[in-house]
N, C-alpha and C positions, 0 to 999 in steps of 0.2 A: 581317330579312325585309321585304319589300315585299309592300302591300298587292294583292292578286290582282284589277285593274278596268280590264282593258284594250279599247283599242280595235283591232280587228283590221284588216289588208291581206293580200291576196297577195302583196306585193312590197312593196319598202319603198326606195324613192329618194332618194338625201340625196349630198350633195359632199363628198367625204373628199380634202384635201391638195390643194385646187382640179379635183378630177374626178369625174365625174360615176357614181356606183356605182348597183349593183341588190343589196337582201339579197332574198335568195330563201329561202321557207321549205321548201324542198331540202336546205336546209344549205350552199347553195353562193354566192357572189358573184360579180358579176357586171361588167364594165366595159365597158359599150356602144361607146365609142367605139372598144377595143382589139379589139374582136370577142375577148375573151377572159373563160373563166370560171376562176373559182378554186376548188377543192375540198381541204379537208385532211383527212387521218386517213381514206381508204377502209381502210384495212384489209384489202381482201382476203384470202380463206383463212383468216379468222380463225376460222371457223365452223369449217372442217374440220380447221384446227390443233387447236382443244379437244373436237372429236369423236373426232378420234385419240386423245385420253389418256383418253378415257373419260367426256367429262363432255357429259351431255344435253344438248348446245343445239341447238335448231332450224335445220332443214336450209334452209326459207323464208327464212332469213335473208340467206343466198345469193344468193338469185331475186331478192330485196329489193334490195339493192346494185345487182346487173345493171343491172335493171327501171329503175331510179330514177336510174342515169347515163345509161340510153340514151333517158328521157325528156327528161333535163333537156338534153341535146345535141342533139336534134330542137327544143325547145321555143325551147332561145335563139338557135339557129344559129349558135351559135360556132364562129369559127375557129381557136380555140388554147384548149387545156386542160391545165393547169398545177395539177398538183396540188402541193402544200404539202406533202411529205413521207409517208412511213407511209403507202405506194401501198398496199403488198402487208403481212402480217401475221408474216410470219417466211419460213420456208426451203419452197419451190416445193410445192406441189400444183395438184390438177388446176383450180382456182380460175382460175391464173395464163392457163390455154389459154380461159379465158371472157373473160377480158379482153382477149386478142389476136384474139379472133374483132369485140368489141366495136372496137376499134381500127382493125381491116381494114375492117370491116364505114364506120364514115364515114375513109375516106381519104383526104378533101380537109382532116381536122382536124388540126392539128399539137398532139400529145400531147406534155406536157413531165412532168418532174418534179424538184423542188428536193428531194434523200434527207432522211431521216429516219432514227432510229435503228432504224426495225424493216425499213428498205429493203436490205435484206442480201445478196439475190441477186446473182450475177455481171451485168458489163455485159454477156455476152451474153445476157442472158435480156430485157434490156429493149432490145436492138438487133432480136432477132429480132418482136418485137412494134413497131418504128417508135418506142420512144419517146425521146427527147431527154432528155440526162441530162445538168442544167444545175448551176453549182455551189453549195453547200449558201448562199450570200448572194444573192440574183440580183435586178439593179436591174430594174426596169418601170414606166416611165414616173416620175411622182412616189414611186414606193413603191419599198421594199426586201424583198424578197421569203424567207422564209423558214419552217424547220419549226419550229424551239423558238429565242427570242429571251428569255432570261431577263433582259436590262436592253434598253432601248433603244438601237439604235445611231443613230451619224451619217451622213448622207448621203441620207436617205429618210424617210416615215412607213412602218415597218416593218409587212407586212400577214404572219400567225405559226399555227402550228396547234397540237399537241402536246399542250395543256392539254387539251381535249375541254370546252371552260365549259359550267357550268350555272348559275342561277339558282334562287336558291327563295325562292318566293312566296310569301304566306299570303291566305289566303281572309278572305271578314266573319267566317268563322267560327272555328274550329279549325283548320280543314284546311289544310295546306302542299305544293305541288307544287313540282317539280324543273324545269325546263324546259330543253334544250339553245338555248345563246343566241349571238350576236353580240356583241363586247365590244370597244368603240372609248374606248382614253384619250387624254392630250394627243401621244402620240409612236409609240404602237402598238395593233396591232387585233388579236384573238383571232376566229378562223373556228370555229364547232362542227366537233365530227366527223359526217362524213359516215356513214360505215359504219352500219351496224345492228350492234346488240351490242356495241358498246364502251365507253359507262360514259360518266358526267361528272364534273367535281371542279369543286365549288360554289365560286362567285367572291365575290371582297367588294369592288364595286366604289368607285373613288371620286367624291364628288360630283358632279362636273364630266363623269365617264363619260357617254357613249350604252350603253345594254344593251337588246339587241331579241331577247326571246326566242317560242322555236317551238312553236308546239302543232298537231301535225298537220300541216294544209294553211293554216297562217296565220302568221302573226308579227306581232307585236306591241313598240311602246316602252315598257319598265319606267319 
């Protein structure tokens, strides 16, 4: 664990693979020059999928996700949103009609998505919504664009979602927190999950790593 004494930003600015990125403590990255944002692991529905079976999670959670992409697309003024897999959380509820209203709603943005394993729905559920459905490796500028890259490939610095990284700190004291983070090694980069509610799996990273994790409305370098 790493000691807990950081210094905080709103944004976090640094050159990954000769281009010029934004971490945003959103959960989302950002590439100025491409007018494009990157987001992984929304989840979508996930809320109402485990309200279906029975299990208490909060309905706010929902509103949370909405809220929090329709800020962060006013905020950057992006023209293309690309999400990194694991749009939507399993098989169609009424979730999926929130995000097609979000979609119409800025329709000068061009919505992509690279699938993921929980991206299940038929292509016409994401044609009826405008979204582009790009194939599961998708080159972007210096990067290779993708939802779970378990080695690194050739051709790109691979920018990956699927793990959900966390980081845990320890404080001067006892205390140990978790943080949803950023995770940059020599060949690939780790995006937190976006969604609300969906959990992290603690990283160990190495030396040489960049790790910028999230608390709140700030982020910070490990």
């Amino acid at each position: 664990m790493t000691i807990f004494a950081p210094h905080m930003n709103t944004v976090v600015a640094f050159s990954l693979s000769g281009m010029d990125v934004r971490l945003l403590p959103q959960k989302a990255l950002l590439i100025p020059d491409l007018g494009t944002l990157l987001i992984a692991d929304l989840h979508l529905g996930k809320v109402n999928h485990f309200r279906k079976a029975g299990l208490p999670v909060p309905a706010a959670a929902n509103e949370q996700n909405s809220a929090q992409l329709i800020d962060l697309i006013r905020s950057t003024q992006a023209r293309r949103v690309i999400f990194l897999g694991d749009l939507f959380h399993s098989h169609y509820n009424p979730e999926w009609e929130v995000l097609g209203q979000i979609c119409n709603h800025f329709s000068a943005v061009k919505f992509e998505l690279v699938p993921g394993n929980h991206d299940i729905m038929s292509e016409l559920q994401y044609e009826r919504h405008g979204i582009i459905l790009q194939p599961t490796i998708m080159p972007l500028g210096p990067f290779l664009l993708t939802h779970d890259a378990p080695e690194p490939m050739d051709g790109g610095y691979v920018l990956s979602g699927h793990v959900h990284p966390g980081i845990r700190l320890r404080g001067r004291g006892r205390q140990a927190l978790t943080f949803p983070c950023f995770h940059f090694g020599k060949r690939q980069g780790l995006l937190p999950s976006f969604g609300a509610f969906t959990g992290m799996k603690v990283i160990l990273p190495e030396k040489e790593d960049q790790v910028f994790a999230i608390a709140k409305d700030e982020i910070f370098e490990v």
